[in-house]
C-alpha positions in Angstrom: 0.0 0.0 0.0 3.1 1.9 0.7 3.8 2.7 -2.7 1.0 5.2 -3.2 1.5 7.5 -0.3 3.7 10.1 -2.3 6.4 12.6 -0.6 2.8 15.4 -1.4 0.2 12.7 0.8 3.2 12.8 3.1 3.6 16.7 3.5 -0.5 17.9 3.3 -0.5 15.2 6.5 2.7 17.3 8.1 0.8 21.1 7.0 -2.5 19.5 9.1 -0.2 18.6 11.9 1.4 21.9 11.8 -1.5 24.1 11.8 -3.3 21.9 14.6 -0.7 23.0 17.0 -0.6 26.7 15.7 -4.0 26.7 17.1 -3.5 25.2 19.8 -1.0 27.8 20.9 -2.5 30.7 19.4 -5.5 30.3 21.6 -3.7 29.2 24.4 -2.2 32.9 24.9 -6.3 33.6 25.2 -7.0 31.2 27.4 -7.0 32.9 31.5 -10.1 31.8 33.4 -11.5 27.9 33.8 -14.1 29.0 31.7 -12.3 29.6 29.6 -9.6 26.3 29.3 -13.2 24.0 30.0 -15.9 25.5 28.3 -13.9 28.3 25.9 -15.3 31.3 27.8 -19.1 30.0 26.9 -18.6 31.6 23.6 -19.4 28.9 21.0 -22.3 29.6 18.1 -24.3 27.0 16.7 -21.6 26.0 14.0 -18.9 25.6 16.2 -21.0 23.3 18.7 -22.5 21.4 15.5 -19.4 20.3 13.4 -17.5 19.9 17.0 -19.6 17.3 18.0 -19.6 15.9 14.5 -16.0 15.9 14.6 -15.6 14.2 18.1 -18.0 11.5 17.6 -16.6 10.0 14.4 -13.1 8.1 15.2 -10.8 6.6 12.8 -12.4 2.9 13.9 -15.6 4.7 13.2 -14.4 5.2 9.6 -12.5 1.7 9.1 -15.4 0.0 10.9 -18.7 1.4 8.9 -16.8 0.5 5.6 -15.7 -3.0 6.6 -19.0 -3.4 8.0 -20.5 -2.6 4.9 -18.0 -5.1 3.1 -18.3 -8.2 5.3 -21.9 -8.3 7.2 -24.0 -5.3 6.2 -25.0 -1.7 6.7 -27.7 -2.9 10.3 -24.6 -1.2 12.7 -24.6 2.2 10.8 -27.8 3.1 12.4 -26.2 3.9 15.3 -24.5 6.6 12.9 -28.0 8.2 11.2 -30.2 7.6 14.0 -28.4 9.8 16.3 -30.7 12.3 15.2 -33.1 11.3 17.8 -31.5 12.0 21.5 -30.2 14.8 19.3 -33.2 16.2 19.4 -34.2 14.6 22.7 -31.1 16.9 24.4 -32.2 20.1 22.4 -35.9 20.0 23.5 -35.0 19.2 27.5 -31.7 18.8 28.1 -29.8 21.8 26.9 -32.3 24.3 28.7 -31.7 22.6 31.7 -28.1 22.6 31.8 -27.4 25.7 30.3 -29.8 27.4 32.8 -28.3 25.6 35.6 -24.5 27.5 34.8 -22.8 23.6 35.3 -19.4 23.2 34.1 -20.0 19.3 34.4 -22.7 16.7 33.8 -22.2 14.8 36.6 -22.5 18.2 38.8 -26.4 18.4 37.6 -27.0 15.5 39.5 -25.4 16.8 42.5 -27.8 20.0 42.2 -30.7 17.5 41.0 -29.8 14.8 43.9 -26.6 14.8 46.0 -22.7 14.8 45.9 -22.9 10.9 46.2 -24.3 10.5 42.6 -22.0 12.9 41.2 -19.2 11.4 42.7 -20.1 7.5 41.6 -20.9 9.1 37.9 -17.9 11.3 37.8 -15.7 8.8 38.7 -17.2 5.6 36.2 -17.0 8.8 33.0 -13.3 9.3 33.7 -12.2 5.9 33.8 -13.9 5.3 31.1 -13.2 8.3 29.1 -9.4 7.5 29.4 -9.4 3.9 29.4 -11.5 3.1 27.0 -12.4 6.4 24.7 -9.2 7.8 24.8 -6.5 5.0 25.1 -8.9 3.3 22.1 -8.9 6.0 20.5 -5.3 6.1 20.0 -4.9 2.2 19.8 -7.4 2.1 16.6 -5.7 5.3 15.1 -2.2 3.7 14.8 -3.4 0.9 13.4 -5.0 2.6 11.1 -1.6 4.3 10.2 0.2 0.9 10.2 -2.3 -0.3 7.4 -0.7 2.9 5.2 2.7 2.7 6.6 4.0 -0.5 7.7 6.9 0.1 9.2 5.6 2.2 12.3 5.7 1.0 15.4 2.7 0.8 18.2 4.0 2.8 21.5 5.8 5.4 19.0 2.9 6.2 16.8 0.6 6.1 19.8 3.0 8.4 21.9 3.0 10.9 19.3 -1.0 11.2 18.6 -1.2 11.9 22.0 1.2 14.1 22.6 0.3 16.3 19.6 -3.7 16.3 20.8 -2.4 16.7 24.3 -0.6 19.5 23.6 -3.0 21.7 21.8 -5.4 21.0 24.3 -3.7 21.7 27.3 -2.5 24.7 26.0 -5.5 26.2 24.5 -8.5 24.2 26.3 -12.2 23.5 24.9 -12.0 26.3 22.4 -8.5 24.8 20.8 -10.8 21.6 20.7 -13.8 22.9 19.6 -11.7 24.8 17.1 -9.5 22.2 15.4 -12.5 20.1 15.1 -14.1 22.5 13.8 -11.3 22.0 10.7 -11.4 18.1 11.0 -14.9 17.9 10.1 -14.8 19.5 6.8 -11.6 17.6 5.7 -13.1 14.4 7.1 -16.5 15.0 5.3 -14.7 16.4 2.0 -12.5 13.6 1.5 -14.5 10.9 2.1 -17.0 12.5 0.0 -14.2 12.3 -2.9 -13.7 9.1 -2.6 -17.2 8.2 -2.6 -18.1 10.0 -5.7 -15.1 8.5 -7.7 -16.3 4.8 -6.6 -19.7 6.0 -7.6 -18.3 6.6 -11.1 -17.0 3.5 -10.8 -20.2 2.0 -11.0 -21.9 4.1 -13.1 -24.0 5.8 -10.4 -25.9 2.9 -10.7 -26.6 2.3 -7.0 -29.1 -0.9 -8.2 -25.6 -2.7 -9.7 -24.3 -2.3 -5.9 -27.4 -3.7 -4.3 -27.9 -6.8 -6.6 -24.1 -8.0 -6.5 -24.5 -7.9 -2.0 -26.3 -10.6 -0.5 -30.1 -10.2 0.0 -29.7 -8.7 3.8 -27.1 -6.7 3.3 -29.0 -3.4 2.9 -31.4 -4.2 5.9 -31.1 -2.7 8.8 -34.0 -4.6 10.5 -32.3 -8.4 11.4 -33.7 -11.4 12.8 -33.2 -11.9 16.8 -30.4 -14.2 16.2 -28.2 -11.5 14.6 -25.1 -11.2 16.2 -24.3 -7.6 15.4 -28.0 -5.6 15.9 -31.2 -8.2 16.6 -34.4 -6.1 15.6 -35.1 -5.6 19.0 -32.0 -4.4 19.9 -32.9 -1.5 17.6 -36.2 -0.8 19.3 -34.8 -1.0 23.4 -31.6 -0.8 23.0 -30.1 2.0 20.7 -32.2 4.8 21.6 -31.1 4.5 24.9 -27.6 4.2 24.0 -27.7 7.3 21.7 -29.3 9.4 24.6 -26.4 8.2 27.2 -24.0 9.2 24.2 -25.6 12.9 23.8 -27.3 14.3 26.7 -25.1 12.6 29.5 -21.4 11.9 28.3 -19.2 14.9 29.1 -16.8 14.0 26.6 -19.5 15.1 23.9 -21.6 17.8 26.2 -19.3 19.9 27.3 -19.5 21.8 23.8 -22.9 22.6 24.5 -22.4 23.5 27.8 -19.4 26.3 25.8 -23.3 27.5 24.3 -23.3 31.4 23.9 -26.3 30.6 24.8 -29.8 28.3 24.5 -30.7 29.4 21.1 -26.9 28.4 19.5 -26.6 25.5 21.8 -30.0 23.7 20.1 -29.0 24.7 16.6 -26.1 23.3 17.1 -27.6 19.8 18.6 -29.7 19.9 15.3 -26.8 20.5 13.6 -25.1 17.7 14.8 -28.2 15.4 14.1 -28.0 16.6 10.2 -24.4 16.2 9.9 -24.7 12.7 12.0 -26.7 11.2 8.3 -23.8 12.2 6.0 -21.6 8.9 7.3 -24.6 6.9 5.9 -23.5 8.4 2.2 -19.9 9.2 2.7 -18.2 5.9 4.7 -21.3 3.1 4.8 -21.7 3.0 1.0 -18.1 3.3 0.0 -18.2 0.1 1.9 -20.6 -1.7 -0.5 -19.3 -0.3 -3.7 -15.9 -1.8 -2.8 -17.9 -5.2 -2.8 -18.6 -4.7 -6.2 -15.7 -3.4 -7.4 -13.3 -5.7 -5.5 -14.9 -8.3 -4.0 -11.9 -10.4 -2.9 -11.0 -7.9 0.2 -10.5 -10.3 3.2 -10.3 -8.5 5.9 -12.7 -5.6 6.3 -10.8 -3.3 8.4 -8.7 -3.1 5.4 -11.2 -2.2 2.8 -11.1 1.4 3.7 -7.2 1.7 3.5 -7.6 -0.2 0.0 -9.9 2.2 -1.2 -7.7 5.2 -0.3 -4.5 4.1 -1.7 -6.3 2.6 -5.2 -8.3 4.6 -5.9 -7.3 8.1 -5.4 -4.8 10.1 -7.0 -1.8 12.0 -5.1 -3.0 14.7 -3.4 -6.1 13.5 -2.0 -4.5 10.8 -0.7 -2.8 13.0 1.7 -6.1 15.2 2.5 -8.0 11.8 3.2 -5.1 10.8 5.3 -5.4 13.8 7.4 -8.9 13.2 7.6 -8.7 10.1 9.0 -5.7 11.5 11.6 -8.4 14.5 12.2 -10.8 11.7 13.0 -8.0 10.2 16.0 -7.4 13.8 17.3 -11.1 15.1 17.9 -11.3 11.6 19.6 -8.5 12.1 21.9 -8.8 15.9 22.6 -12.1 15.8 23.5 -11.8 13.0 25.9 -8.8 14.5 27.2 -10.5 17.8 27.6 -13.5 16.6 29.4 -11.8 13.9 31.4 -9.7 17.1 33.2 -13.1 19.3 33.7 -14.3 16.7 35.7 -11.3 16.0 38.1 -11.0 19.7 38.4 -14.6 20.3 38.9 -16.1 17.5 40.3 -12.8 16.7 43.1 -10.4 19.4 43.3 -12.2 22.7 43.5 -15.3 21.2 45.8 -12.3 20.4 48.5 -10.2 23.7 48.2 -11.3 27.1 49.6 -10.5 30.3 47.6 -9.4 28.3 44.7 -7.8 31.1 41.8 -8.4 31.1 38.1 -5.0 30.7 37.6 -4.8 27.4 40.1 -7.8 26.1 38.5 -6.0 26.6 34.7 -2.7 25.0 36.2 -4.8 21.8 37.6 -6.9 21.6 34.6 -2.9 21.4 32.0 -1.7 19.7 34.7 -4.3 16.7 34.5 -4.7 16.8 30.8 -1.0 15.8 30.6 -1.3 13.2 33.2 -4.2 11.4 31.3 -2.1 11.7 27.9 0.5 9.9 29.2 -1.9 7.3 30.9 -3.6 6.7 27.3 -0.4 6.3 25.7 1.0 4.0 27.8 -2.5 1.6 28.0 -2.9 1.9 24.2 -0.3 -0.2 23.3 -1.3 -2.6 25.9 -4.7 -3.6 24.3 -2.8 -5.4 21.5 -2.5 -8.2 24.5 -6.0 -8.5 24.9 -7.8 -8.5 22.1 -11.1 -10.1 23.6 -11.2 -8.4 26.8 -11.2 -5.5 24.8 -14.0 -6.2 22.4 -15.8 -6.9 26.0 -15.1 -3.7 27.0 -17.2 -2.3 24.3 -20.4 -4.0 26.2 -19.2 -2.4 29.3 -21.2 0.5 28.2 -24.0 -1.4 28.3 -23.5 -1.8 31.8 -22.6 1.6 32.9 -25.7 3.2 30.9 -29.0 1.8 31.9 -28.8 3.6 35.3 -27.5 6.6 34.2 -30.3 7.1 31.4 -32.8 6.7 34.0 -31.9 8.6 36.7 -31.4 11.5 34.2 -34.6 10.6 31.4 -36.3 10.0 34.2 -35.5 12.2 36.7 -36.2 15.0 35.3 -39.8 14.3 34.7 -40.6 12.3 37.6 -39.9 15.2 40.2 -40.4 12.9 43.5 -37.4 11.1 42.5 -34.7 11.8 44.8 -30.8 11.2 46.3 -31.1 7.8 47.3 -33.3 6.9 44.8 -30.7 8.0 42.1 -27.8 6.6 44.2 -29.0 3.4 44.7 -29.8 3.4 40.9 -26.1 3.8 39.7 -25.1 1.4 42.4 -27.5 -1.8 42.4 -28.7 -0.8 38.5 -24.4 -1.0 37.8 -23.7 -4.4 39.6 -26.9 -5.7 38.1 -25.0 -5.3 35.0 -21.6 -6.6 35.6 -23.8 -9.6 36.5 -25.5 -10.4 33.3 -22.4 -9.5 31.3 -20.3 -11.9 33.3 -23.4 -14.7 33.0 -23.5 -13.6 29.5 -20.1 -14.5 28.7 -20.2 -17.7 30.5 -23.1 -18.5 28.3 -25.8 -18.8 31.1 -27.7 -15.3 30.1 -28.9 -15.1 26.7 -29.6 -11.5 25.7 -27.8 -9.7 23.2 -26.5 -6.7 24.8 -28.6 -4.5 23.1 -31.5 -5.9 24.4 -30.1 -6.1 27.7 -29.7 -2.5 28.3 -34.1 -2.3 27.2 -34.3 -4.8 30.0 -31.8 -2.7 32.4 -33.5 0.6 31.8 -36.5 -1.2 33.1 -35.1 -2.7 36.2 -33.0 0.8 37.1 -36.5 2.6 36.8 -37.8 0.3 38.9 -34.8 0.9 41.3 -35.3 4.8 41.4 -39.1 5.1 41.7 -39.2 2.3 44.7 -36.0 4.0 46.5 -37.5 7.4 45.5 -41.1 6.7 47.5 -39.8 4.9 50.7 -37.5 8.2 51.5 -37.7 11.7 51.9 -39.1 13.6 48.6 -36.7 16.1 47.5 -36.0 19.7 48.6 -37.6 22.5 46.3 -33.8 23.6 45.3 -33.6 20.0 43.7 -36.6 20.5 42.1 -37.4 24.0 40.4 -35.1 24.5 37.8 -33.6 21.1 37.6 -36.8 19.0 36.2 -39.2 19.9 33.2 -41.6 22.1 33.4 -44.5 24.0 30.7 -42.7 25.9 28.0 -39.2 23.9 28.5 -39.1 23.5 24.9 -39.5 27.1 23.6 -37.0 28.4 27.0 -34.8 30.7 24.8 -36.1 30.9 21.7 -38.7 33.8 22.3 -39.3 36.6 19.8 -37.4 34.7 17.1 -39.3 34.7 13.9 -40.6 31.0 12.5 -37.6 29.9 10.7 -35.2 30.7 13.1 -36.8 28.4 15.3 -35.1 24.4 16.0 -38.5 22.8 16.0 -38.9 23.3 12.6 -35.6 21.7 11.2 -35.7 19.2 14.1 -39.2 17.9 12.2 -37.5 17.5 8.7 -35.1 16.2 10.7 -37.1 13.4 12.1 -38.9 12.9 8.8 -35.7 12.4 6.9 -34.8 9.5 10.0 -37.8 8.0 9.3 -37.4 8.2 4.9 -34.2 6.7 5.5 -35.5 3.7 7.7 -38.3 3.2 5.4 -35.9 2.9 2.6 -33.5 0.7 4.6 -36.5 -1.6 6.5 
């Protein structure tokens, strides 16, 4: 593959580098306040906040993944790409209001002004192992092998070492708004090149899109699968995704906390919508290029490497190297933004709650100070996950574990206003063990849900938790309530005296009717 990646590919991808880190320090002379390093002085419009989390969202796996899924088994897993869409516009209608009204600076310190410090603590905690051991040190472990697919001869704990230290860097130095910034960038590359690619393979073909379907097998353009699918059983779909998607983008600080950077309401929920729009261009740009390729070369074996094929056959110099950088774009806004958000919360949910008469300049130096600490963390676990390839691919269900109780005592919560402290405590805690539980029975062949299905049946036990903990305690105080739970005219908080096509509601229902088009089409 080697021989295509000319001495041009090779500088555009040194120029991307290059101006990533200009940014990074240019802002960084900007950057005083904790505001301003965490949330980039609350000064983000809707476009920023919509390719940002466009941008952080789709990794380099991401990429190599929906292609190669495509290739081998079938476009069912993309929906998790296109029907984002909907806890998008779950999070505009209730969720942004909320927090942006509330003045947090972390998710998990809504639940300590919705319930207590215990669930903030127990959620904080869970979101920055994960973030860093999982997100982040994946992150970097996926984008070097993508980069050994292109160049061979690179070596794991180098390559890995580097990525981070080049994300960690920028986003030490200039905070959220150097993140919000460079992805900002990585999006358009990352949508422009794959969209090359994709219209030269469509050439390829014709445009004849009905060649592509009648050369796949007969499922391979469903995204509704029998039971016994092993990658998305139809009911998976229905219990299980939803909930996912609404952990993913109303509760994860590693993608909120460019919302909460919101000038205000109005841009935060244009940007959301944003998102969801942007969120249906993978669908076009990586899924199909995917099941082109098995018409145009069906003897790929693996499918990670059907991607990397495409790149390095089919494109000419030049856009070799801006695809490149795409994908590398795609690795960065991966690992800055976990980086980024993983800090906030050790500086906001631990450090400043136990020091009096904390300075902005203390909290600044913490927030650097942890960022660097967690790159070198990643770096040094990435390399490690070579060793355990299974456990790793297990990890991925952990999130099915960790998110049932933490969907309810948020999607809940904040309409069933008796709920209170215990009730959410008790939630993360028995709703959490619960779940180690069936994923250990699981793997031991002795519980047979697919884990998709199992967080459906988790939400239902972890509401059961909160509501029966919630009503044999204390209701909450009127400070946990008021404010902090939805109430009449939620959905228009913000958007008052705008005229009708300035307002979300109206994109955010040709949003949902082009979901719905597309799962027609794809049924």
């Amino acid at each position: 593959m080697t021989s295509n990646i000319s001495n041009i590919d090779i500088a555009i991808v040194i120029g991307y580098f290059l101006l990533v880190l200009a940014i990074g320090f240019f802002i960084a002379r900007k950057t005083k306040t904790g505001d301003d390093l965490f949330l980039g002085g609350r000064s983000f419009g809707w476009g920023l906040i919509g390719l940002s989390l466009f941008a952080s969202n789709i990794s380099s796996s991401t990429i190599i993944g929906l292609s190669g899924a495509a290739y081998t088994t079938g476009i069912a897993t993309s929906v998790y790409e296109w029907m984002s869409g909907i806890p998008l516009i779950i999070a505009a209608l209730i969720f942004v209001p909320l927090y942006l009204r509330s003045r947090i600076t972390t998710i998990p310190e809504f639940l300590e002004k919705r319930f207590d410090r215990r669930s903030q603590l127990f959620f904080s905690g869970i979101t920055i192992f994960s973030t860093i051991m999982i997100e982040t040190a994946g992150a970097l472990y996926a984008g070097t092998l993508v980069l050994q697919a292109f160049f061979p001869g690179l070596i794991m704990w180098q390559t890995a070492l580097v990525l981070a230290l080049i994300a960690g860097i920028y986003t030490a130095s200039g905070g959220l708004k150097a993140v919000v910034y460079t992805d900002a960038i990585q999006a358009v590359i990352l949508i422009f090149g794959c969209s090359i690619l994709t219209f030269i393979l469509f050439q390829k073909v014709d445009f004849d899109l009905a060649r592509v379907v009648a050369a796949a097998p007969p499922e391979h353009f469903s995204v509704v699968r029998p039971m016994e699918d092993s990658s998305l059983p139809w009911l998976g779909l229905l219990v299980g995704v939803p909930f996912l998607g609404f952990w993913y983008w109303s509760t994860n600080q590693y993608i909120v906390q460019r919302v909460l950077g919101g000038k205000d309401i109005r841009h935060a929920r244009w940007g959301v919508i944003l998102a969801g729009f942007l969120k249906i261009i993978p669908l076009g740009v990586m899924v199909i290029p995917g099941a082109i390729a098995l018409t145009l070369y069906p003897n790929i074996e693996n499918g990670d490497a059907v991607f990397p094929f495409l790149v390095t056959n089919v494109l000419p110099v030049g856009l070799v190297g801006l695809v490149l950088a795409g994908l590398i774009s795609a690795i960065m806004s991966s690992v800055d933004s976990a980086l980024n958000s993983s800090s906030t919360l050790v500086v906001y949910d631990f450090i400043i709650p136990n020091k009096e008469n904390i300075t902005n300049d203390q909290i600044v130096k913490y927030g650097r100070v942890t960022t660097v600490v967690f790159m070198i963390l990643a770096a040094l676990w990435a390399p490690q996950i070579a060793n355990f390839t299974g456990l790793w691919d297990y990890l991925q269900q952990m999130f099915s574990i960790i998110v049932p109780p933490i969907v309810v005592i948020f999607l809940v919560g904040v309409f069933f206003k008796r709920g209170n402290g215990h009730g959410a405590f008790w939630t993360l805690v028995l709703g959490t063990a619960i779940g180690v539980l069936l994923f250990i029975l699981g793997e031991m062949d002795m519980w047979p849900l697919h884990f998709t299905v199992n967080v459906g049946f988790m939400v239902l036990v972890s509401t059961i938790i909160f509501i029966s903990v919630s009503l044999m305690t204390a209701p909450p105080s009127k400070s946990q309530v008021e404010g902090l739970t939805y109430r009449k005219g939620l959905v228009m908080d913000g958007m008052e005296g705008y005229p009708w096509y300035q307002d979300y509601r109206l994109y955010m229902v040709i949003l949902v009717v082009l979901i719905l088009w597309i799962l027609r089409i794809l049924w």
